[in-house]
N, C-alpha and C positions, 0 to 999 in steps of 0.2 A: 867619664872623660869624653867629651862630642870629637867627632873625628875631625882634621886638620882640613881646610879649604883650601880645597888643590882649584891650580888656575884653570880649567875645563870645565870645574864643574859651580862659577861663578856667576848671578846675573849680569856682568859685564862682560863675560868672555861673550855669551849669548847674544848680548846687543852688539857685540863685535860681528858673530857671525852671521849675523839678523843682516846688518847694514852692508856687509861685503855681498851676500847672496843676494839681496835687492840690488845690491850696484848693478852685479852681473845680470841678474834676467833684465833688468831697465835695458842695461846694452845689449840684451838678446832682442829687444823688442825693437831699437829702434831702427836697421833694416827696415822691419816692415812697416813701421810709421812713416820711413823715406820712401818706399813702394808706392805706399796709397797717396803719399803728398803728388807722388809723378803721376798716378793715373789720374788728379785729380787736373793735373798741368796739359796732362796729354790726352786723355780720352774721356767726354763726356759719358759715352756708352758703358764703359769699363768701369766705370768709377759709380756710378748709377748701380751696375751689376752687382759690384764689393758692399755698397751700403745694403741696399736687399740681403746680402749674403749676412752681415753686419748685425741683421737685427734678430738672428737666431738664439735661444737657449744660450749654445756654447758659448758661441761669440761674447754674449752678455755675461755667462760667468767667468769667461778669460778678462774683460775688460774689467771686470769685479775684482780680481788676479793683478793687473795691472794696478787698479786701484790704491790696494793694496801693500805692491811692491812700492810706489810712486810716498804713500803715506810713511811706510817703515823707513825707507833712505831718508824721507825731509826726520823724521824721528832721531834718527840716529846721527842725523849729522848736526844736529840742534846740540844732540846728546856731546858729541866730539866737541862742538864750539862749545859749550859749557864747561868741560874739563878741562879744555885751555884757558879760557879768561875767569872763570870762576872757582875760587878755593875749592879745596875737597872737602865734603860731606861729608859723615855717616849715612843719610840720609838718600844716597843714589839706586839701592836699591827700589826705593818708593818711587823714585823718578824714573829708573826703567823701568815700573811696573804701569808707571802712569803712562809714557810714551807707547806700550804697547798697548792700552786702554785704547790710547787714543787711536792707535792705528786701525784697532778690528772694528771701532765705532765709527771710521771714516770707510771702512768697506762694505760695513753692511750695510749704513745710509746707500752707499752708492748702489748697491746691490735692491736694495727695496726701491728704490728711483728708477733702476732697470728695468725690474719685473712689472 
């Protein structure tokens, strides 16, 4: 007898908490995207200094990170809009599996375009 699918341990609970934790780091990030928009408004120097800073390793694999997070929200909320206008499936497992496909394939492109 296979054991009973509890709601935790679902690929939808997953896409659930995939799309919430991109919400949040997107909103952790974008402070600093309003930061760099101002040094770009207010100081040519400053702003000059950040992109130098900018084209480091790290920088390049947080913005890989970003990527990432930016790919998995637009995923998941495709995901969301799908379950409202369109019937239910059997078949949503494939489609989460596909949407996370697509997410790691839109980071590592970016990721190899970095380096």
């Amino acid at each position: 007898m296979s054991q009973p699918i509890t709601t935790r341990n679902h690929p939808s609970y997953w896409a659930f908490i995939v799309h919430r934790v991109s919400g949040v780091g997107l909103a952790c990030f974008l402070p600093v995207h309003l930061y760099v928009i101002g040094l770009a408004i207010k100081d040519d120097g400053q702003l000059d200094s950040f992109l130098s800073w900018a084209e480091t390793l790290p920088v390049k694999l947080a913005e890989t990170g970003l990527v990432l997070l930016l790919a998995a929200h637009m995923a998941g909320g495709l995901r969301v809009l799908a379950i409202e206008f369109l019937p239910w499936r059997d078949s949503q497992k494939t489609l989460i599996a596909i949407a996370a496909g697509v997410t790691i394939a839109f980071g590592l492109l970016f990721l190899l375009r970095a380096i």
